[in-house]
C-alpha positions in Angstrom: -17.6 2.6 -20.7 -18.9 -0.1 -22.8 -16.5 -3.2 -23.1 -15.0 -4.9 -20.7 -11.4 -4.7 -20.3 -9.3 -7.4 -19.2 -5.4 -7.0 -17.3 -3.6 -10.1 -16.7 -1.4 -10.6 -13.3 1.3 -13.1 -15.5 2.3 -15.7 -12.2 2.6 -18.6 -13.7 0.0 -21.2 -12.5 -1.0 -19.1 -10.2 -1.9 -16.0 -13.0 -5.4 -14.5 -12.7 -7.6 -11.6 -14.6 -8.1 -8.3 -13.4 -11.8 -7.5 -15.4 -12.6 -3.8 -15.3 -16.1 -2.6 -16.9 -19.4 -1.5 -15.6 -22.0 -3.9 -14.7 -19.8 -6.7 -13.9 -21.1 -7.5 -10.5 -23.9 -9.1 -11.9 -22.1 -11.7 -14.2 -22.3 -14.9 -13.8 -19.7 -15.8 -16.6 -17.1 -13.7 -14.6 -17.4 -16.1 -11.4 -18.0 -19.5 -13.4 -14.4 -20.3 -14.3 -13.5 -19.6 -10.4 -15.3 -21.4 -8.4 -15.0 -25.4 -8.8 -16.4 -26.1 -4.8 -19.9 -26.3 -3.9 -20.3 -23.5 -1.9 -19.6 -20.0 -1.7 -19.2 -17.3 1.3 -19.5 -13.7 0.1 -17.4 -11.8 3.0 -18.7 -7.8 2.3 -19.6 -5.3 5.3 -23.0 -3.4 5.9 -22.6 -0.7 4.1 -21.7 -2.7 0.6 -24.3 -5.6 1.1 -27.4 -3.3 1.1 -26.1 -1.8 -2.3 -24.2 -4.8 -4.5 -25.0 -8.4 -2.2 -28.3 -9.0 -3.6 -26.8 -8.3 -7.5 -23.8 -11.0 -6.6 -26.1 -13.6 -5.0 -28.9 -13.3 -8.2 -25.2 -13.8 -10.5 -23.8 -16.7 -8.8 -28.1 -18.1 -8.2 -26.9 -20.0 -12.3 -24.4 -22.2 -10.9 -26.6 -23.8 -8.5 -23.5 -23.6 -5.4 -24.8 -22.9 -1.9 -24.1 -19.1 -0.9 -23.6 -17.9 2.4 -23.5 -14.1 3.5 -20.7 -13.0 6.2 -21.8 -9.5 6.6 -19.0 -7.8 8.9 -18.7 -4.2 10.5 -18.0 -1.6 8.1 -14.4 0.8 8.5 -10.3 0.4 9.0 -11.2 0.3 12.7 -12.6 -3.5 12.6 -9.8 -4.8 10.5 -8.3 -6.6 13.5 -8.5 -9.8 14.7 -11.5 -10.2 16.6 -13.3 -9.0 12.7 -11.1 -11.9 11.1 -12.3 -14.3 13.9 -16.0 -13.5 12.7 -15.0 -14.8 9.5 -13.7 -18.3 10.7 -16.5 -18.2 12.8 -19.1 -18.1 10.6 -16.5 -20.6 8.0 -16.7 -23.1 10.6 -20.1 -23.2 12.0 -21.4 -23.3 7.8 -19.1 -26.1 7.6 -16.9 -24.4 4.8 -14.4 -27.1 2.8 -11.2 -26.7 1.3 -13.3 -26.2 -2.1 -15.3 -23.0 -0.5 -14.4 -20.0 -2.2 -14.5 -16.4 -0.8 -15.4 -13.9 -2.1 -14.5 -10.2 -1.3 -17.3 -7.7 -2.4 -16.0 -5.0 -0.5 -13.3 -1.5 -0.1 -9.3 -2.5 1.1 -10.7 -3.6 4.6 -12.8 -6.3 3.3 -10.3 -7.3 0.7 -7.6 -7.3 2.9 -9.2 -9.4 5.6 -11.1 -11.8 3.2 -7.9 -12.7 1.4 -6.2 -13.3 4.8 -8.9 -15.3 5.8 -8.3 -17.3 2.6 -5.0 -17.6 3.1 -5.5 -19.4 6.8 -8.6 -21.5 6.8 -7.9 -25.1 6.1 -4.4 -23.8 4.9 -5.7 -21.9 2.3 -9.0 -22.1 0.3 -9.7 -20.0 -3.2 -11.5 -16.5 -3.2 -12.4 -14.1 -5.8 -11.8 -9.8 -5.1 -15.0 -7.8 -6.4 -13.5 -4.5 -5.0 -16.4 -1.5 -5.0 -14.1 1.0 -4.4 -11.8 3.0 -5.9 -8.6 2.6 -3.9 -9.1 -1.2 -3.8 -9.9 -1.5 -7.8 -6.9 0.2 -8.4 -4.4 -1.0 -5.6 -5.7 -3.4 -2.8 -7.4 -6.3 -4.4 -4.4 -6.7 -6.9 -1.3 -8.2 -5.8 -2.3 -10.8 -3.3 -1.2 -8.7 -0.3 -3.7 -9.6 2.2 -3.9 -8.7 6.3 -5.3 -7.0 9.3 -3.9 -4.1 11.4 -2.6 -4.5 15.3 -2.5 -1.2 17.5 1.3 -1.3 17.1 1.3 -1.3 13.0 -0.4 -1.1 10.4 -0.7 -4.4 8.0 2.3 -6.1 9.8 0.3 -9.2 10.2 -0.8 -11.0 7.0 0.0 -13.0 4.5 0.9 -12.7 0.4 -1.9 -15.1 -1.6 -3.3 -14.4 -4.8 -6.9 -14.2 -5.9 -8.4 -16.4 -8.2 -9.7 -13.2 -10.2 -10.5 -9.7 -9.8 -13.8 -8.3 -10.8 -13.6 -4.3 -10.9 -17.1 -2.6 -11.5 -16.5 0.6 -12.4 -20.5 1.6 -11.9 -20.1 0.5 -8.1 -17.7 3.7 -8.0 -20.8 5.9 -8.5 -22.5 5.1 -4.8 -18.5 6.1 -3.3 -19.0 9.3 -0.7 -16.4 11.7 -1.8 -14.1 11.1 0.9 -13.6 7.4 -0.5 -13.5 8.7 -3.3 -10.7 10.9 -3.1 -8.7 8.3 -1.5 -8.9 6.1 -4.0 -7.6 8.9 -6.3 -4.6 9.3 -4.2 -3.4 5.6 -5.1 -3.7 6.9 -8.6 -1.9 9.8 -8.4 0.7 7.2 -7.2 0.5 5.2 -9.6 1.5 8.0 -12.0 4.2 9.5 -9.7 6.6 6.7 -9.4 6.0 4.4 -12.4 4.7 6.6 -15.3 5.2 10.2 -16.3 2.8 9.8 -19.3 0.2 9.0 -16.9 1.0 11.5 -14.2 0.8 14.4 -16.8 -2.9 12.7 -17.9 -3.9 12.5 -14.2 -3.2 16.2 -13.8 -5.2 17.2 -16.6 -7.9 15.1 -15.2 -8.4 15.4 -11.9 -11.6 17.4 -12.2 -12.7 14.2 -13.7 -11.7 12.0 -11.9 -13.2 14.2 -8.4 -16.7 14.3 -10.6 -16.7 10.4 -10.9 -16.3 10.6 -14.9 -16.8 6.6 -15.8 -14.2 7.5 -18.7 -12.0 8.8 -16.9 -12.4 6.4 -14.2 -12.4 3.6 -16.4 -9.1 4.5 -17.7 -7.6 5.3 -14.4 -8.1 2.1 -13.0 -6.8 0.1 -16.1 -3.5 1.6 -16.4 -3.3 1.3 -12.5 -3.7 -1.9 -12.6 -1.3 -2.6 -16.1 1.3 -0.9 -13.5 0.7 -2.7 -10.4 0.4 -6.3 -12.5 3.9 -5.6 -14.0 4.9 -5.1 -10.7 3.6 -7.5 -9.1 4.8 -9.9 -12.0 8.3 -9.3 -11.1 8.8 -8.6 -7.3 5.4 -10.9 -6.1 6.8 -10.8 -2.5 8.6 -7.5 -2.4 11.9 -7.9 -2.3 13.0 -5.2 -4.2 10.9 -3.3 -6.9 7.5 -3.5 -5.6 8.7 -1.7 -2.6 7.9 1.7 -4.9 4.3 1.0 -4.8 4.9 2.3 -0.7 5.6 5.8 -2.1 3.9 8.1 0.8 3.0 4.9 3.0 5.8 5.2 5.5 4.7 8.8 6.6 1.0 7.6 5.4 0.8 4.4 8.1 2.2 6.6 10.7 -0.8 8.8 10.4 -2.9 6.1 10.7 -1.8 4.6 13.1 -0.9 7.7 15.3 -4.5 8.7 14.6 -6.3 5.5 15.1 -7.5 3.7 12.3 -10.0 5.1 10.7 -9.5 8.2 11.9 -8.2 9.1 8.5 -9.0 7.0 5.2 -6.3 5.2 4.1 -5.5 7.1 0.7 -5.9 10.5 2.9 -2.9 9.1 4.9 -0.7 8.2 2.1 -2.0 11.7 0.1 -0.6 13.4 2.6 2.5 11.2 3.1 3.2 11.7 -0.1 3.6 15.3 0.4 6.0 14.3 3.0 7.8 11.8 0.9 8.0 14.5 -1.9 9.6 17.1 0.7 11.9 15.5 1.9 12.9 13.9 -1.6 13.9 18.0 -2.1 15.4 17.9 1.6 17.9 15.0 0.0 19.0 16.7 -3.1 16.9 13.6 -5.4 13.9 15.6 -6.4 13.3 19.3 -7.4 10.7 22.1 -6.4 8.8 21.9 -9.0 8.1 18.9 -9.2 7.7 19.1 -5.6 5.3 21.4 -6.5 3.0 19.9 -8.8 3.0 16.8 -6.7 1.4 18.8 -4.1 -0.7 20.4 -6.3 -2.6 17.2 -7.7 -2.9 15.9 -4.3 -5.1 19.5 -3.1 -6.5 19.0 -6.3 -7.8 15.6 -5.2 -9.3 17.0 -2.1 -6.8 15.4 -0.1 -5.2 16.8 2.9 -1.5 18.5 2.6 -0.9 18.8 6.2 0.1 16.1 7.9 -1.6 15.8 11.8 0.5 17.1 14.6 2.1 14.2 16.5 5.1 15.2 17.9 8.4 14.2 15.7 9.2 11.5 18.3 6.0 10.2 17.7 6.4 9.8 14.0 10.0 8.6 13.7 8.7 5.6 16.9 5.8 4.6 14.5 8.0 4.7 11.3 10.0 2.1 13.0 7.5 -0.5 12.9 7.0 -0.5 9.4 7.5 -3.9 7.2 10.3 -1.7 5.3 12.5 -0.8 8.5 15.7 -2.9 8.4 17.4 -3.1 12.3 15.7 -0.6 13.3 16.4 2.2 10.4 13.5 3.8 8.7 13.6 3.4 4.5 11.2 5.9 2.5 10.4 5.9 -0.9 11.8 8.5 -2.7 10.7 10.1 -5.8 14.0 11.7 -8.1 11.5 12.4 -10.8 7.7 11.3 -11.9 8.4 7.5 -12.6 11.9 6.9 -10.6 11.8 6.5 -7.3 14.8 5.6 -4.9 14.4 3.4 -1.8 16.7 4.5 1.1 17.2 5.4 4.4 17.4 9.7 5.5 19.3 11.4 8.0 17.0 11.7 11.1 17.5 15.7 10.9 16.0 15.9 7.3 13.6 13.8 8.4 12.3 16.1 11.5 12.9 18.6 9.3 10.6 17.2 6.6 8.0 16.5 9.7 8.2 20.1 11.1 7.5 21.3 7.9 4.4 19.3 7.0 2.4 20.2 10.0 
């Protein structure tokens, strides 16, 4: 890929870029426009800092602000309070303003926790998303979602704040390990399923691509992933109606992960898989058919993401379900797909949905 592409999140005062391109780590004229304080903490983990920290400090060296490092454990497992308390920890004890800006160079975790982070100190300070994976260049860092998970749910404490920009390198996805990898291809997959048809069928066509880190095919993957989650975003910012679709498979998905353990699975193996789930019993309800069904499936093995869901007891499942941000008074909602692009948010019987759960294991 040789130019940069740029996708616009259209909020108002609050809009921000989305630049996707290779190389963009190291450009300073990326962060310029973002960052008005005097200092800057870089939040990342120690897996990314070794590869990408020394590429971002050199970039932001021009602008002559003071940087500080906040290098936190790496994996789902630490993103929990105690890791978040590191991060106001180290804030505090640098003497961080309200000017400071954050900024994420990181997967999901370190997104999501950086942006909370954001969010809280001093009431909210600016940061910047430089997301080096896939899953979090094409879902997590957009949208301003931002959180950490407790033992009893995942992401149900958090807050929604924007970025000031998102910087997506597409030559950071070449240092992914294939698992990562092929959980961030099961956000696009999403993508295509309930937004985009056009997309889907290109996504199926080029999956063997996609699995062999093609920067073309990545390249366009993550644009139109994040053209669909801008729109979006754009017109339900806080959820309250169509960005619930962007949850396709995350019901089942969290339950995984959570029933698990975090980090037991990845995050996009859990919604690969619960996607699977959410496609069954789509056919369970009379919305979706079997082939579609079908090729769902298909792309997800295709991916090299798991199909069967882990065995923890129906009970289990339907009890962890219920603590999910989408449960109203107690009754589960899924998102269903009634064809690629249309999805339906509603509740299910609970004997389709033990059904559904007997058959995925």
């Amino acid at each position: 890929m040789s130019a940069m592409i740029t996708v616009n999140v259209e909020l108002g005062d609050r809009a921000y870029p989305i630049h996707i391109g290779a190389g963009l780590i190291g450009r300073t004229d990326l962060y310029a426009p973002h960052i008005a304080g005097s200092s800057v903490a870089i939040v990342t983990n120690a897996t990314v800092d070794p590869l990408y920290g020394d590429a971002l400090r050199a970039a932001l060296a021009p602008l002559g602000k003071k940087v500080t490092t906040i290098v936190l454990p790496d994996g789902e497992a630490h993103k929990n309070l105690e890791t978040l308390n590191q991060i106001f920890t180290a804030l505090l004890a640098d003497r961080a303003d309200r000017k400071t800006t954050l900024i994420a160079l990181g997967g999901g975790v370190i997104g999501d926790m950086t942006g909370f982070a954001a969010a809280s100190y001093m009431r909210g300070v600016p940061f910047i998303q430089v997301p080096t994976t896939l899953l979090a260049q094409v879902d997590s860092s957009v949208g301003g979602k931002t959180g950490i998970n407790h033992p009893l749910g995942k992401n149900m404490i958090g807050a929604f704040y924007q970025p000031q920009a998102v910087i997506a390198d597409i030559a950071a996805l070449q240092t992914l390990p294939p698992r990562e990898l092929a959980a961030g291809i099961a956000e696009v997959i999403k993508t295509g399923a309930i937004a985009d048809s056009e997309f889907f069928d290109w996504i199926e066509a080029n999956i063997p691509a996609l699995n062999d880190c093609d920067p073309t095919a990545l390249a366009h993957a993550v644009k139109r992933s994040c053209e669909v989650k801008a729109y979006v975003v754009a017109a339900d910012e806080r959820e309250g109606g169509l960005r619930a679709i962007l949850n396709f498979g995350h019901t089942f998905g969290h339950a995984i992960e959570a029933g698990l353990g975090y980090g037991e699975w990845l995050h996009g193996e859990a919604v690969g898989c619960g996607m699977v789930m959410a496609a069954d019993l789509s056919v369970r309800l009379g919305r979706l058919d079997e082939t579609s069904r079908a090729r769902l499936t298909r792309s997800i093995a295709a991916a090299k993401l798991p199909v069967k869901a882990p065995a923890l007891g129906a009970d289990r499942y339907i009890d962890l379900m219920k603590v999910d941000k989408k449960a109203e008074a107690g009754e589960i909602k899924f998102i269903l797909l009634e064809r690629f692009g249309q999805t339906k948010i509603t509740g299910a019987p609970d004997a389709a949905v033990r059904a559904t759960l007997a058959a995925s294991i």
